[in-house]
Every structure is written in structure tokens, then in C-alpha cells.
N, C-alpha and C positions, 0 to 999 in steps of 0.2 A: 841189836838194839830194837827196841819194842816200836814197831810202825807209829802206836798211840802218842806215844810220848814223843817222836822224831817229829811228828806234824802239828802238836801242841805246840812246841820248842819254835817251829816258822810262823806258825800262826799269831803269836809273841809280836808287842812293840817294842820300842823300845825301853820302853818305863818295866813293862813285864821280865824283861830279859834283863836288866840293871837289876829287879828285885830278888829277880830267881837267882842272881849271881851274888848277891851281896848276902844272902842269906846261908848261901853256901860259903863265905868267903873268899872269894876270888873277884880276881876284876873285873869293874864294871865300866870301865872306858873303852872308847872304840866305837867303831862303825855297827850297825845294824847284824851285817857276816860274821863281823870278828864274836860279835856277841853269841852268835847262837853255834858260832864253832866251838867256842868256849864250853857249852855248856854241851852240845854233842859229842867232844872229845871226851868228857868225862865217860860214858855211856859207853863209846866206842872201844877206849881203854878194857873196860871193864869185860865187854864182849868179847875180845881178843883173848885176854886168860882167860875167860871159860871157855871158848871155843876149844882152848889149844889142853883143857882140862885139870887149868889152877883155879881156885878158891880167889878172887882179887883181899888183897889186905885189908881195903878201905869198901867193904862191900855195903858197910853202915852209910861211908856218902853217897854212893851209887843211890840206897833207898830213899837217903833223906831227897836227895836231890828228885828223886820220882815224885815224893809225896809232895813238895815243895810245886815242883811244876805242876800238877794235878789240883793244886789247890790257889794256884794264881789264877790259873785256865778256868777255872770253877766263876774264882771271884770275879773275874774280867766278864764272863758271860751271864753272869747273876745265877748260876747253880748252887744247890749247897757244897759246904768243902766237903771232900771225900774223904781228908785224915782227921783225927781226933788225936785228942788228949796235950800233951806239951809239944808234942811236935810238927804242931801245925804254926805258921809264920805268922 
């Protein structure tokens, strides 16, 4: 899993980590932990088959899910977004 995105994902309230999950569609209840294991299990999954030298199936949410947290993080800290076009939140 990419360091950038592990320390964005902590750096996260809890408003941030409800948004970034519900955008993905998953859940957004729970403690503060649960939220951000939630959202680095996905990451981690995805690391494990490529490490091991599969293709993940869902390698579209892996992205979406990057672009999504890269653009909450953005907005939280008043940057511009870094994705574009419809698939930004």
C-alpha cells in the first residue's frame, strides 16, 4: 500500500472517513479504528494479489477509492482536487 494514501486515511476525521466510505459504498458506522481499517483493508487486499502476482478483480475500486481519498484530503486542507471529470466526489 502506497505510504501517501496510508497517512491521508489517519490523518482523516471522522466526517472524512464516513465520506470516503460512503462514496465507495461501504460502511460508515463505527469507531474512528474501525473506520480507517475499513478503508485500508481495501488497499491491503488489493496489495496481497499483486504481490503474490494476480491482477485484483476490483482493481477499478482500488482506484476509485485512491482518487476519492486524494480528493477529500485536498478538500479538508483547502488544496485543489487532484481528479477530474465525473469521478470526482
Amino acid at each position: 500500500m502506497n505510504n501517501t494514501v496510508q497517512g491521508r486515511i489517519h490523518a482523516f476525521r471522522i466526517a472524512e472517513l464516513q465520506e470516503c466510505l460512503e462514496f465507495l459504498g461501504m460502511r460508515k458506522t463505527g469507531r474512528k479504528a474501525e473506520l480507517q481499517q475499513r478503508l485500508l483493508a481495501l488497499f491491503a487486499d488489493s496489495a496481497a494479489l499483486m504481490d503474490s502476482g494476480h491482477e485484483p478483480r476490483d482493481q477499478w475500486r482500488v482506484d476509485k477509492a485512491r482518487r476519492i481519498i486524494e480528493d477529500v484530503y485536498s478538500r479538508m486542507n483547502g488544496l485543489p482536487l487532484v481528479s477530474s471529470g465525473s469521478s470526482s466526489p
